[in-house]
C-alpha positions as CSV (number, residue, x, y, z in Angstrom):
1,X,-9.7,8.0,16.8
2,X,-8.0,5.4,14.4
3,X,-10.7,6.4,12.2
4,X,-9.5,9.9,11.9
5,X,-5.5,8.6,11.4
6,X,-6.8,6.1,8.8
7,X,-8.3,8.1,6.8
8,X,-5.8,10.9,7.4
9,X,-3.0,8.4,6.2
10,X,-4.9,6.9,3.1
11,X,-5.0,10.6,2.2
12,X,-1.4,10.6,1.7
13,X,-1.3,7.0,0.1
14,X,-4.0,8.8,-2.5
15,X,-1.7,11.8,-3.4
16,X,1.1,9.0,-4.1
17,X,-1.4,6.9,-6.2
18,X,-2.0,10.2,-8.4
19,X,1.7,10.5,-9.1
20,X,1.5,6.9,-10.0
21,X,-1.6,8.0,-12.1
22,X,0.4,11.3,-13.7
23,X,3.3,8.9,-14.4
24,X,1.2,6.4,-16.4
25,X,1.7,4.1,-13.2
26,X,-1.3,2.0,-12.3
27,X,-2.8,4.3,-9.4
28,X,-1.6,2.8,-6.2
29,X,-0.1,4.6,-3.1
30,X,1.8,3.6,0.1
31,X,2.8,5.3,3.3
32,X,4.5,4.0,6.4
33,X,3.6,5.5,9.2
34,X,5.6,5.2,12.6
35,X,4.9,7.1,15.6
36,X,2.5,9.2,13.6
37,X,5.4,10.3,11.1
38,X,5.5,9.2,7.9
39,X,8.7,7.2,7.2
40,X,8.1,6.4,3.7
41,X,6.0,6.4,0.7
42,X,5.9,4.7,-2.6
43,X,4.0,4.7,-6.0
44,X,4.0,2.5,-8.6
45,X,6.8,2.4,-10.6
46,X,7.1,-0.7,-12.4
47,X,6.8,1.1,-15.8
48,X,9.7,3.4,-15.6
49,X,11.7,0.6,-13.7
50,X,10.9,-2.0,-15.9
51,X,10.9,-3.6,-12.6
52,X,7.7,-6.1,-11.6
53,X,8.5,-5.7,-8.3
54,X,8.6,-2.4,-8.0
55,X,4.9,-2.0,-6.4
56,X,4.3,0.9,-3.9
57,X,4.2,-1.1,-1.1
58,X,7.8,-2.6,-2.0
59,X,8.9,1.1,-2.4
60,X,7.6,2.3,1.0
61,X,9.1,-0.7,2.8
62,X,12.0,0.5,1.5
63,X,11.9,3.6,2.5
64,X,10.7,3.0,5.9
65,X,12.9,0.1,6.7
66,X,15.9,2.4,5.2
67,X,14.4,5.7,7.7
68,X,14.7,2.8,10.9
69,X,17.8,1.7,10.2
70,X,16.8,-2.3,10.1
71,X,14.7,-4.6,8.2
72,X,11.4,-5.2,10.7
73,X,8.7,-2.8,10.9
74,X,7.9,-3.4,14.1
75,X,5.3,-0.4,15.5
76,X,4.8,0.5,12.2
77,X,1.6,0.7,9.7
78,X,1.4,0.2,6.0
79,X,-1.3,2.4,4.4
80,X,-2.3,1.6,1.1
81,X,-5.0,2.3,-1.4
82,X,-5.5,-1.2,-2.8
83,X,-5.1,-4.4,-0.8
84,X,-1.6,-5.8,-1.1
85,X,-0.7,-8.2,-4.0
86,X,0.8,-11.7,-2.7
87,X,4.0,-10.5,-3.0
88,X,3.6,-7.3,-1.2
89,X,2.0,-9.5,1.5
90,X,5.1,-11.7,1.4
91,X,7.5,-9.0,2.2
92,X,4.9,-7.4,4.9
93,X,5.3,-10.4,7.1
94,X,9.0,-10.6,6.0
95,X,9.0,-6.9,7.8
96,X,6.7,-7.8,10.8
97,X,4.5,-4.8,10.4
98,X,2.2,-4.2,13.4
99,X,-0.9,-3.1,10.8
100,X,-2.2,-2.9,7.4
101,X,-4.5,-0.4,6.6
102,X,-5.9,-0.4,2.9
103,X,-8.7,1.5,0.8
104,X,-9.8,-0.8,-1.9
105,X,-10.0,-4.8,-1.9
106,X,-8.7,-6.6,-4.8
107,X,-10.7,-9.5,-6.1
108,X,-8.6,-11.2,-8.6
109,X,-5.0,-10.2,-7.1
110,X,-5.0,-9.6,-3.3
111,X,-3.5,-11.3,-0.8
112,X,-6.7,-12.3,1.6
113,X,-7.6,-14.8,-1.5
114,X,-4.7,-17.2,0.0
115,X,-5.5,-18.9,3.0
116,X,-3.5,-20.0,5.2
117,X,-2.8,-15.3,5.5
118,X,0.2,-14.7,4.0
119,X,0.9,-11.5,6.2
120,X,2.7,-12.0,9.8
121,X,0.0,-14.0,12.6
122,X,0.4,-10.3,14.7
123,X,-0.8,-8.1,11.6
124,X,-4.1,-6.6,12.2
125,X,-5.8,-5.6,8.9
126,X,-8.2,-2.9,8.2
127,X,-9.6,-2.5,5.2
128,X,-12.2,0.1,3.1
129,X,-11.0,3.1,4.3
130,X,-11.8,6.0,1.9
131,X,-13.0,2.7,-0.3
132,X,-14.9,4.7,-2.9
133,X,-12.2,7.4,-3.6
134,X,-9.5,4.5,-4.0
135,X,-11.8,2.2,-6.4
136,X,-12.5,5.5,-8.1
137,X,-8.9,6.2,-8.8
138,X,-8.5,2.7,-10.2
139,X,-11.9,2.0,-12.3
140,X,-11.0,6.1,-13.9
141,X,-7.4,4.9,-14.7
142,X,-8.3,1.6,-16.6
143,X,-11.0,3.7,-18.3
144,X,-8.8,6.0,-19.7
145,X,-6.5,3.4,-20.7
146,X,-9.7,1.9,-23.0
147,X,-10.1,4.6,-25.3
């Protein structure tokens, strides 16, 4: 059953990561989920903010923490079509979310090349969901930007 709401919720982190991609944004999504209800969502939008913080995952904490009406995340699931960056992870244990749920790894930049984990000791962490459509998104964005 998680299976099915995985994949179901890195759908909606994909349709995010194509605005990022239609915005000239590098093509990563973010939903937070809470009691099966998406509470928010984010793109990239450190281009058009001129903002290096302004990852996806920053921008659906945000949102989410803004739709509970405190800063914890408690219950709550971060879907996401790339693994989180250091800082990303940094503000996901700042938040306490129950679980991270991401589609692509990222070798040179994401978190799980730290150890001690940055992320909270109660995260759970599941990641290549939908792997080939998020890594797809990604490789066909820095091709593009090649030419």
């Amino acid at each position: 059953m998680d299976s099915e709401k995985d994949e179901k919720y890195i759908r909606e982190a994909l349709k995010e990561a194509r605005v990022a991609a239609d915005e000239g944004e590098v093509p990563i999504g973010a939903v937070v989920v809470w009691k099966d209800r998406i509470i928010g969502k984010g793109h990239n939008m450190t281009e058009k903010l001129s903002d290096a913080t302004a990852h996806a995952e920053m921008i659906a904490i945000t949102a989410a923490t803004e739709a509970l009406g405190g800063k914890y995340l408690t219950g709550c699931t971060l879907y996401v079509t790339v693994e989180p960056c250091p800082m990303c992870a940094g503000a996901l244990a700042w938040s306490q979310v129950d679980r991270i749920v991401y589609g692509a790894p990222d070798p040179r930049r994401g978190y799980s090349l730290f150890s001690p984990s940055l992320l909270h000791p109660a995260t759970t962490v599941r990641g290549g969901v939908l792997l080939d459509e998020c890594s797809t998104l990604m490789v066909e964005f820095f091709k593009s930007k090649r030419k």
